[in-house]
C-alpha positions as CSV (number, residue, x, y, z in Angstrom):
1,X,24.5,-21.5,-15.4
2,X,21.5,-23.2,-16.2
3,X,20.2,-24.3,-19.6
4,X,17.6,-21.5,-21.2
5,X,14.2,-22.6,-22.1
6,X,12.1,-20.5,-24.1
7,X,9.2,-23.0,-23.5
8,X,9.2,-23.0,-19.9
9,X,5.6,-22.0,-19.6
10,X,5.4,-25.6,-21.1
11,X,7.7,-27.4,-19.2
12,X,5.9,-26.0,-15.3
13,X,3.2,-25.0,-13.7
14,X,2.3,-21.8,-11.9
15,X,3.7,-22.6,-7.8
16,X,3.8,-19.2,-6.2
17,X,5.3,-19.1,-2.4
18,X,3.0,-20.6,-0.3
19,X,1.1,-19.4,2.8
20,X,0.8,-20.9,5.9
21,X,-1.5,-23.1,7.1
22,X,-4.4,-20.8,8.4
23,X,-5.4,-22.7,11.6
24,X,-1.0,-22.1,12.9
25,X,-1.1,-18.8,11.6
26,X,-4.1,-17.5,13.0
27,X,-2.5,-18.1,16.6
28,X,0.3,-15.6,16.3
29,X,1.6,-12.3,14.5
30,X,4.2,-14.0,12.3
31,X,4.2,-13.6,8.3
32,X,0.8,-15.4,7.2
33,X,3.5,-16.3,3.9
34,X,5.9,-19.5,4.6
35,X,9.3,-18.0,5.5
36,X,11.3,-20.5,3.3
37,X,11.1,-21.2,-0.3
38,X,13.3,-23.2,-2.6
39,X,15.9,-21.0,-4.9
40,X,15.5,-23.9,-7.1
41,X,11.4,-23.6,-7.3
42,X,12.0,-19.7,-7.9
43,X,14.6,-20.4,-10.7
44,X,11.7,-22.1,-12.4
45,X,9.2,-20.1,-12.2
46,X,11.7,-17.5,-13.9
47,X,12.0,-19.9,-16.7
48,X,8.0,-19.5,-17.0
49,X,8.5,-16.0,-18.7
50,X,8.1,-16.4,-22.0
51,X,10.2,-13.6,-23.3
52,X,7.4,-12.3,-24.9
53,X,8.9,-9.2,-27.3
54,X,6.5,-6.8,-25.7
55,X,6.5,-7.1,-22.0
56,X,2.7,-6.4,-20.7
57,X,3.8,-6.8,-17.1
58,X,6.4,-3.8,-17.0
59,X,3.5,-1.8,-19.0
60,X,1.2,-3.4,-15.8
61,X,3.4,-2.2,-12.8
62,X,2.9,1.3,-12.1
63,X,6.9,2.0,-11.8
64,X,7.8,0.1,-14.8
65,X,9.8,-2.8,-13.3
66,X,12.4,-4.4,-15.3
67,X,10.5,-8.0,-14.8
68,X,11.3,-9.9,-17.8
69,X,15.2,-8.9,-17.2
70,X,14.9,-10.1,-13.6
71,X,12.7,-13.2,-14.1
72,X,15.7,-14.7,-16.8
73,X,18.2,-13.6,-14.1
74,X,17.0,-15.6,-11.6
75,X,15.9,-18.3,-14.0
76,X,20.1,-18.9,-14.4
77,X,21.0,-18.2,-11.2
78,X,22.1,-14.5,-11.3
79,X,20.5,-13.1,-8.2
80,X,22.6,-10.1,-7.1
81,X,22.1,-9.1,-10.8
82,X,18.4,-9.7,-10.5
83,X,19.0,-7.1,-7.2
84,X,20.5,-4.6,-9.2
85,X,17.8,-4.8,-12.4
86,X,14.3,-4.7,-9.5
87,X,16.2,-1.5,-7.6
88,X,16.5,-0.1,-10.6
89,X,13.1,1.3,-10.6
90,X,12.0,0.2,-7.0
91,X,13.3,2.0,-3.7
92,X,11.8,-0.8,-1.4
93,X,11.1,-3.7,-3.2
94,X,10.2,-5.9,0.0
95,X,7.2,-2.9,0.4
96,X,5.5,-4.4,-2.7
97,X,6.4,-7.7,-2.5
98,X,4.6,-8.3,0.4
99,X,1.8,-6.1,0.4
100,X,1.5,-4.9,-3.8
101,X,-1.7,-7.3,-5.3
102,X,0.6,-7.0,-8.0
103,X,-1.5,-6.1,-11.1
104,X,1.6,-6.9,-13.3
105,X,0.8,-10.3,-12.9
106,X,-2.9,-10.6,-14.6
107,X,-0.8,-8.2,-17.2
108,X,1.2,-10.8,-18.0
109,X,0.9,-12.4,-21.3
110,X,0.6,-16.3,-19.7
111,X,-2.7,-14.5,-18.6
112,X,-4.8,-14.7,-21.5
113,X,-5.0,-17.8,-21.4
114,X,-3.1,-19.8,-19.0
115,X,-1.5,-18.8,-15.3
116,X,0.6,-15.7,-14.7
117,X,4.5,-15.8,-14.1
118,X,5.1,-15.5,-10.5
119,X,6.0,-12.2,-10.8
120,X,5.1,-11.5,-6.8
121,X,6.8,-14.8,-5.4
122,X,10.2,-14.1,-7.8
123,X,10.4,-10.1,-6.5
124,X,10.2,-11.1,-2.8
125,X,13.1,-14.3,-3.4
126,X,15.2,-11.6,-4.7
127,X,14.8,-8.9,-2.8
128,X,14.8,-11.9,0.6
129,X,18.0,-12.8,-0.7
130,X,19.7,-9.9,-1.3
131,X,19.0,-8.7,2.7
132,X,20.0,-12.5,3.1
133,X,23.3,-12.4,1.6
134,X,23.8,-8.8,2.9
135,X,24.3,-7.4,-0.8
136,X,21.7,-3.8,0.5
137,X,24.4,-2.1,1.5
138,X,24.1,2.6,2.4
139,X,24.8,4.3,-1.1
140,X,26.1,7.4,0.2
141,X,26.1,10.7,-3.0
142,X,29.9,10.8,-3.6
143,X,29.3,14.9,-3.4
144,X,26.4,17.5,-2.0
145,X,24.6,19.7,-3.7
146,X,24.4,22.2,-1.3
147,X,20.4,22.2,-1.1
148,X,18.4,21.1,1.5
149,X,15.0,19.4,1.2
150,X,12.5,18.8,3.8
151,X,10.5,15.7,3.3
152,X,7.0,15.8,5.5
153,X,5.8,12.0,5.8
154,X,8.2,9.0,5.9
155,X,5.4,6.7,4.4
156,X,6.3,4.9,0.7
157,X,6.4,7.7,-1.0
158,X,8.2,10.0,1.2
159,X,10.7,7.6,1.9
160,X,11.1,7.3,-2.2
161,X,11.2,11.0,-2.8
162,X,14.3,11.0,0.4
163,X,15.9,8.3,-1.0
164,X,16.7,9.7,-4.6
165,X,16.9,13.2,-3.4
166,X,19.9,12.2,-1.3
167,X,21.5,10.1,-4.1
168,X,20.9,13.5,-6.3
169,X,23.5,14.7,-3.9
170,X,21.1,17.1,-1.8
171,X,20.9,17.3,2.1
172,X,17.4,15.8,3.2
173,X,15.3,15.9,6.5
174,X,12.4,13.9,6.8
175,X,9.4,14.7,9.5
176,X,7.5,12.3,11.2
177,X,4.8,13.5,13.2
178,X,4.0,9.4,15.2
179,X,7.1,8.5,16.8
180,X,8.3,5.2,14.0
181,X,9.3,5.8,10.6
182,X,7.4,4.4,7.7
183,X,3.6,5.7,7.6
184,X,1.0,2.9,6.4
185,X,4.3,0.5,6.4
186,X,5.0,1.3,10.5
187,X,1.3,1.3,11.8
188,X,-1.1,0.9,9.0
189,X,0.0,-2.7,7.8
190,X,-0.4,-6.0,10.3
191,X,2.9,-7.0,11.3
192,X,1.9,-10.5,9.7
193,X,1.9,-9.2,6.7
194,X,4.3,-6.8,6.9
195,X,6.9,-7.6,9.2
196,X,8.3,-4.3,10.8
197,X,11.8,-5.5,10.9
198,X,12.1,-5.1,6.8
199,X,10.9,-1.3,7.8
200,X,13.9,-1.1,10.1
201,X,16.5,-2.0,8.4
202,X,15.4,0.2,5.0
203,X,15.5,3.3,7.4
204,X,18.5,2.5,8.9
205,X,19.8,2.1,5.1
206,X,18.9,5.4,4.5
207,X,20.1,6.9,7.9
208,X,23.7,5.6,7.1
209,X,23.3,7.4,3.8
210,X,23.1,10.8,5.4
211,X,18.8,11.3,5.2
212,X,18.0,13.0,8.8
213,X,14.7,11.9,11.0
214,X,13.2,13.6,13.2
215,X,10.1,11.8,14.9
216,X,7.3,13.1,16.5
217,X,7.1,16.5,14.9
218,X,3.7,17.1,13.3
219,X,4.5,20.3,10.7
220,X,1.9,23.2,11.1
221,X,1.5,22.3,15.0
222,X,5.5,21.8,16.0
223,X,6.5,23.4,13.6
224,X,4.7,25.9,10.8
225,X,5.0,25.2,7.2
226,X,6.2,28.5,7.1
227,X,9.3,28.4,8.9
228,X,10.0,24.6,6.9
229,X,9.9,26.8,3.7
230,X,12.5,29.2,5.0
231,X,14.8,26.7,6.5
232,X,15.1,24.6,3.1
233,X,15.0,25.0,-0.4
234,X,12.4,22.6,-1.4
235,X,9.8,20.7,0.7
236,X,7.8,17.7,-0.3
237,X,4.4,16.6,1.1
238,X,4.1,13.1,1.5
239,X,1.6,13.3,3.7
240,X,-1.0,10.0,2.7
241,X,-4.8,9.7,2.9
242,X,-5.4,9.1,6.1
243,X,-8.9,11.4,6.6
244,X,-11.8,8.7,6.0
245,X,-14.6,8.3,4.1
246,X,-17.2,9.3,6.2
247,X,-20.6,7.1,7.4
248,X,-23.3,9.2,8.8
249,X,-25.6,6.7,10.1
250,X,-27.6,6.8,13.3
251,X,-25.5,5.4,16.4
252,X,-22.1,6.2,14.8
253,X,-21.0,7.7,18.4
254,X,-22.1,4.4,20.0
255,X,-18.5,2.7,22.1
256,X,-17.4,-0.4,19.9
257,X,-17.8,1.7,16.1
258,X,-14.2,2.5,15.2
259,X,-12.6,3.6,12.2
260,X,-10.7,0.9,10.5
261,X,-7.2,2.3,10.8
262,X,-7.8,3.4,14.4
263,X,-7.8,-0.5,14.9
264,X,-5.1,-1.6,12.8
265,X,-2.5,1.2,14.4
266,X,-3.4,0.3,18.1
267,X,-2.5,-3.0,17.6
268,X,0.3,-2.5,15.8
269,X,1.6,-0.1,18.5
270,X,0.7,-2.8,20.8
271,X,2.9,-5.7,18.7
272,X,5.6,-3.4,18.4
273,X,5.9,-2.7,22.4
274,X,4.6,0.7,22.6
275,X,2.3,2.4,24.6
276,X,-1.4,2.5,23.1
277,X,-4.2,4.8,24.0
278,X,-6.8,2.1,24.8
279,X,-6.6,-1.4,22.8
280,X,-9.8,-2.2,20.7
281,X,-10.3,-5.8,21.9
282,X,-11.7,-8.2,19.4
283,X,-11.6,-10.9,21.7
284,X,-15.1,-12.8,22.3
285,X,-17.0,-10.6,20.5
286,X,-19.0,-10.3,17.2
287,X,-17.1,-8.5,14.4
288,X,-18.3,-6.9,12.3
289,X,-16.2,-5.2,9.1
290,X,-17.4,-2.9,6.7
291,X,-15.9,-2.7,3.7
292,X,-14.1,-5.5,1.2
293,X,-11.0,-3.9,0.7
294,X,-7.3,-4.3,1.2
295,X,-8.1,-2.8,4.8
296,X,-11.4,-4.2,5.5
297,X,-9.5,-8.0,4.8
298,X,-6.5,-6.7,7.4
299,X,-9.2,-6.2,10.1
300,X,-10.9,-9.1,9.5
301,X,-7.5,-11.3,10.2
302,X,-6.1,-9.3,12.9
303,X,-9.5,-9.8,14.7
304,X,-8.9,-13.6,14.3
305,X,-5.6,-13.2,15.8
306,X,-7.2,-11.4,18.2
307,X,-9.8,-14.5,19.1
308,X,-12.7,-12.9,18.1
309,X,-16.2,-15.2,18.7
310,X,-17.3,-14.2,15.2
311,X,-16.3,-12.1,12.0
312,X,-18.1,-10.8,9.0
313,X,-17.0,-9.0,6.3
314,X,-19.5,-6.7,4.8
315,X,-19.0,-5.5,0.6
316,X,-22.0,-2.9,-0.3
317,X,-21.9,-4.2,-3.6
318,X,-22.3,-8.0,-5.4
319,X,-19.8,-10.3,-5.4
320,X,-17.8,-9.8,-9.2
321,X,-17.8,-12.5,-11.3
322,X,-15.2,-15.2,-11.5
323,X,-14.4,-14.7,-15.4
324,X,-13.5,-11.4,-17.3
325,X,-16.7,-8.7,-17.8
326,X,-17.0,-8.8,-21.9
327,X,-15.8,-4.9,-21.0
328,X,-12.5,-6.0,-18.9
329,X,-10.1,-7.4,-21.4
330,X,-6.8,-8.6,-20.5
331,X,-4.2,-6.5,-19.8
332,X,-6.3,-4.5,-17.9
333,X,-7.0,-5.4,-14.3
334,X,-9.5,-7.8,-13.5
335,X,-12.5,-6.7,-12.4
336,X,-13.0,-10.4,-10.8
337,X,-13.2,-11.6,-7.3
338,X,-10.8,-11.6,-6.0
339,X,-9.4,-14.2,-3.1
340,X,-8.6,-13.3,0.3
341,X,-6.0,-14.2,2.9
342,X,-8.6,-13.6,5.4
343,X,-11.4,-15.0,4.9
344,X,-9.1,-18.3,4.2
345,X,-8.5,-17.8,7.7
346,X,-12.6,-18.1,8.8
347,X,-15.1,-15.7,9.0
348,X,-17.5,-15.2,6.4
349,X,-18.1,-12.4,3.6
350,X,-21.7,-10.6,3.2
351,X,-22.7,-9.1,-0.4
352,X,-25.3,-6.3,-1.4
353,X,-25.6,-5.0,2.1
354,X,-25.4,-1.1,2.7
355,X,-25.4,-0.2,6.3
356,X,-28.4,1.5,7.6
357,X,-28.1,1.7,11.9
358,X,-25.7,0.7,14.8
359,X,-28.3,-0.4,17.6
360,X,-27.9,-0.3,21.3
361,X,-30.4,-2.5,22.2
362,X,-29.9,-2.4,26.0
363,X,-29.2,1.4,26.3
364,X,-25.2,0.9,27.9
365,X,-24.2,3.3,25.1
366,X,-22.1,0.1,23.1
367,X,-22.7,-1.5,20.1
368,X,-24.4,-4.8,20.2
369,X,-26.3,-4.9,16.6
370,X,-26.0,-3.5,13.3
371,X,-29.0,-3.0,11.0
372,X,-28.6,-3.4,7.5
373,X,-30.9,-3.1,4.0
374,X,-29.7,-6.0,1.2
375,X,-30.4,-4.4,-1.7
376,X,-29.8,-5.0,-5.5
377,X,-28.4,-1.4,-6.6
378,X,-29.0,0.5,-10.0
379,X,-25.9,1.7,-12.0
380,X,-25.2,4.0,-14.7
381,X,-23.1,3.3,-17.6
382,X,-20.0,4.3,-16.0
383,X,-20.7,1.6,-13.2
384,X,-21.0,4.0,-10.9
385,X,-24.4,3.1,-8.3
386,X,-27.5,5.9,-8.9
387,X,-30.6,3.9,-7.2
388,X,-31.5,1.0,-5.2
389,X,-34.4,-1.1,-4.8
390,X,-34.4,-2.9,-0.9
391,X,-34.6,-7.3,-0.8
392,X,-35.2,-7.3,2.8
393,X,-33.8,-6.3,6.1
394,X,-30.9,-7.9,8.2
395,X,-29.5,-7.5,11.7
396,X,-26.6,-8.7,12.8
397,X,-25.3,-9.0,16.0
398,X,-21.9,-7.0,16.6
399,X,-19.6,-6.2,19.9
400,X,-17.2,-4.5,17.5
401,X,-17.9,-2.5,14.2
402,X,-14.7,-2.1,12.4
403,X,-15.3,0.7,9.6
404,X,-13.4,0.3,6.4
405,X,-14.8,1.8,3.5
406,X,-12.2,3.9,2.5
407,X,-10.3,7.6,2.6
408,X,-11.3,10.9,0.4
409,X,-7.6,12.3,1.4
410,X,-4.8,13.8,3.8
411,X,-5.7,15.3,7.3
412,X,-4.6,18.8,6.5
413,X,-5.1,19.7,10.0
414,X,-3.4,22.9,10.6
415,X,-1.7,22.7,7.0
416,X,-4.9,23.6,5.9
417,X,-4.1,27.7,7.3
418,X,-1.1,27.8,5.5
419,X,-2.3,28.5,1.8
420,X,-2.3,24.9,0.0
421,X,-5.4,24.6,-1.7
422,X,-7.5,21.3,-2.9
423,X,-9.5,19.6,-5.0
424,X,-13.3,19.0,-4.5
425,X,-12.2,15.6,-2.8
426,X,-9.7,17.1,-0.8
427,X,-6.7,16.0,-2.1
428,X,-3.9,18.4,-2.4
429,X,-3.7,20.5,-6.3
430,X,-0.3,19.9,-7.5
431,X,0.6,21.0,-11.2
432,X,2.2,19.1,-13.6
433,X,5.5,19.7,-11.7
434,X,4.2,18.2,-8.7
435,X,4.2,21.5,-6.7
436,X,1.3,22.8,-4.6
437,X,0.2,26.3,-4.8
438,X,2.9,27.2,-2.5
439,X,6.1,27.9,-5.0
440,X,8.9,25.5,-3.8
441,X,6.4,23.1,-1.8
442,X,5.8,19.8,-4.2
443,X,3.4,16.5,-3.2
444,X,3.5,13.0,-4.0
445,X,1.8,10.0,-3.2
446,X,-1.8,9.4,-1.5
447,X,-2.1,13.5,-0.2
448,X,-2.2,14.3,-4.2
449,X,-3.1,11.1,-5.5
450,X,-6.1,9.8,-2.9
451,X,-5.6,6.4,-1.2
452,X,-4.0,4.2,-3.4
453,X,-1.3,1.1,-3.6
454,X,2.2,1.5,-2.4
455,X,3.9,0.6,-5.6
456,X,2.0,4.1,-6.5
457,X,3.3,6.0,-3.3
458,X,7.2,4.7,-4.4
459,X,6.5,6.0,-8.2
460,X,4.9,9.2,-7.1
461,X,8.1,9.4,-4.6
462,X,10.5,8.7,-7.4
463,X,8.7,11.5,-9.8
464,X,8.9,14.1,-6.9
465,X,11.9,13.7,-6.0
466,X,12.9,14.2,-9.9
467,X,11.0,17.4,-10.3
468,X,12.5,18.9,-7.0
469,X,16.0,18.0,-8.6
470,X,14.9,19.9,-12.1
471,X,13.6,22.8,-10.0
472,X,16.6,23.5,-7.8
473,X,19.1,22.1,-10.4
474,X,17.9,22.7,-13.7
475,X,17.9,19.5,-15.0
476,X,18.1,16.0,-13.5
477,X,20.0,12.5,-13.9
478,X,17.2,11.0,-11.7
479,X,15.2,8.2,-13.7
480,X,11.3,9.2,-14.0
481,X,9.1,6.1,-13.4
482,X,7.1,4.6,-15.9
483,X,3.9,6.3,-14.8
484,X,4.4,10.1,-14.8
485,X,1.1,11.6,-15.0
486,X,1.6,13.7,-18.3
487,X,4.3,15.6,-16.3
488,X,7.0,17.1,-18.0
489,X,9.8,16.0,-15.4
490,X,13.1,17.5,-16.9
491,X,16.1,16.9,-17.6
């Protein structure tokens, strides 16, 4: 056991787990972090958090995570502890730790005024080891309920909501309509930096604890949401936010404009060995992203990876400032810029440019420019943009238009017919019970929420699972995350 220090913050620095160099991982698909850290280094940073008497960072994570508990138990070595304290409250911890920006960490209390705790880094050592040592071992319920719960959507949060359902001792069937498990984790999510063998081995988990798949079954065309509502006793929507924000600007139909996420799931097919509809081919071309997202920043390095001749990533807005906005104290999340893995990588990022045009200069019906106005934009005192006033005009060249600028909420599709209703952005209405209009049908994550992080998708999972337990049980044993909406979840 290793000696405590309550001054650890003193004694080292901030030294996260470092990524790869950019010009050996631009040349392949494998994680863009290094594969091997030190237990060692890790065991220090744990000794960095301060115990601090009111923890920030839990109040920071969306599902509460017990991170001062598991930062001292991997500060003296206890890491199957540390296992048990971060499942606690987090179905899939690997799904955050590689893919959450983690906005527990500029919650920290090392953040006013000095460098966060490695919060990130010391979640994925744990959770790395415990698959390492083989200490994730199927949790089978010890009895069954009797009920039977139909889960539509195996992203984050319906794996969540399947997950604690089962342990709640109730029979579970999840629907998939692509033909892999996992949602935005399977085809959303570039295999470097999510690599889809974590995915496999979480729904094998859950297959040897008696959840059922069925893949490739798309509810309201296979199979109407009707006949799912008599079959079971309760059925959860977990459906995501897949339907995108739309662009209507002239030349949208031209070949070589694509939606974001139609890129990122054809290439994923692709690295995963199955069949694709047409690969969007990045190679020798002129990219161009719009957007400066999360997904805008996984275009712009799978294009590198896919030996494009340029890339640019376009932001409608300014860059944000490097320090705090007077009106964004800590613990709140920073409303800073924000580095990116992929623009380490190359490329180059464009600010204050809203897209006007996609030209086809030589009439072949594909993409070869992209007009733009830079523009300095007028906001009102919710931030929010009300007028503009145009710098100047700029064309760029572009073989490929990648657009990322976000999604309003689910693809109903045919689910649309079957007497859900929505909001005015066309997200699911759920009461404070989680269920839709439709009694006994209940919806978590991004098709309730709108798009959001995956450490969301797992709480909202988590929740609906609970209030499916209360409402076919009574009450509940399952724990509530820390974020519960104002719902009264039972038990």
């Amino acid at each position: 056991m290793s000696e405590n220090h309550p001054d650890g913050f003193l004694r080292s620095r901030r030294i996260p787990i470092a990524y790869r160099d950019p010009r050996l991982r631009t040349g392949d698909h494998l994680p863009v972090h290094a594969p091997d850290w030190a237990a060692g280094q890790l065991r220090e940073q744990g000794s960095r958090c301060m115990d601090c008497g009111v923890p920030t960072c839990t109040a920071g994570c969306p599902i509460g995570n017990l991170i001062p508990d598991w930062n001292d138990l991997v500060h003296r070595g206890h890491w199957r502890d540390a296992l048990e304290r971060l499942h606690a409250t987090n179905n899939f911890p690997e799904f955050t730790a590689y893919t959450c920006p983690a906005p527990c960490e500029p919650a920290c209390v090392l953040a006013t005024n000095d460098e966060a705790v490695t919060i990130k880094s010391i979640e994925r050592a744990i959770v790395d080891m415990g698959w390492r040592h083989g200490w994730i071992t199927a949790q089978p319920p010890s009895r069954r309920s009797g009920n039977r719960i139909a889960v539509v959507g195996s992203g984050p949060a319906g794996l969540a909501c399947a997950q604690q359902s089962n342990r709640a001792g109730h029979r579970v069937t999840v629907f998939e309509r692509d033909d892999a498990i996992g949602g935005l984790m399977a085809y959303g999510i570039p295999d470097f930096k999510f690599a889809k063998t974590q995915l496999a081995r979480r729904v094998d988990q859950l297959e040897r604890e008696g959840i059922a798949f069925r893949r490739g079954c798309e509810i309201g065309r296979d199979i109407p949401l009707a006949s799912l509502r008599a079959d079971f006793d309760a059925v959860c929507l977990a459906i995501g936010a897949q339907a995108p924000r739309p662009l209507d600007v002239p030349g949208r139909q031209l070949a070589g404009v694509h939606d974001a996420m139609d890129y990122l799931c054809r290439e994923n097919r692709r690295q995963a060995g199955r069949p694709v509809d047409g690969p969007i081919e990045a190679e020798g071309r002129d990219v161009i992203v719009l957007g400066g997202g999360d997904t805008g920043a996984d275009c712009v390095a799978t294009a590198h990876r896919q030996h494009a001749r340029s890339v640019t990533q376009i932001a409608i807005d300014a860059p944000r400032p490097l320090d705090r906005p007077a009106d964004n104290p800590w613990p709140w999340w920073p409303r800073t810029q924000q580095p990116s893995y992929a623009l380490d990588e190359g490329g180059r990022a464009e600010y204050n440019l809203d897209c006007g045009a996609f030209i086809d200069s030589d009439g072949d019906g594909h993409v070869d420019a992209v007009r733009f106005e830079r523009v300095r934009w007028q906001h009102d005192d919710r931030g929010r943009r009300r007028g503009k006033t145009v710098v100047d005009d700029v064309r760029l060249p572009a073989g490929l238009v990648l657009i990322a600028t976000g999604f309003t909420g689910p693809r109903l599709d045919r689910l649309a017919e079957q007497g859900l209703t929505t909001d005015s952005g066309g997200r699911l209405r759920a009461d404070d019970r989680m269920m839709t209009s439709l009694p006994g049908v209940f919806a978590a994550g991004d098709a309730c929420r709108g798009a959001s992080l995956v450490v969301w998708a797992i709480g909202e999972g988590r929740d609906c699972a609970r209030c499916i337990d209360v409402y076919l049980s009574g009450n509940s044993t399952l724990p509530a995350s820390l974020r519960s909406g104002g719902r009264p979840l039972g038990g």
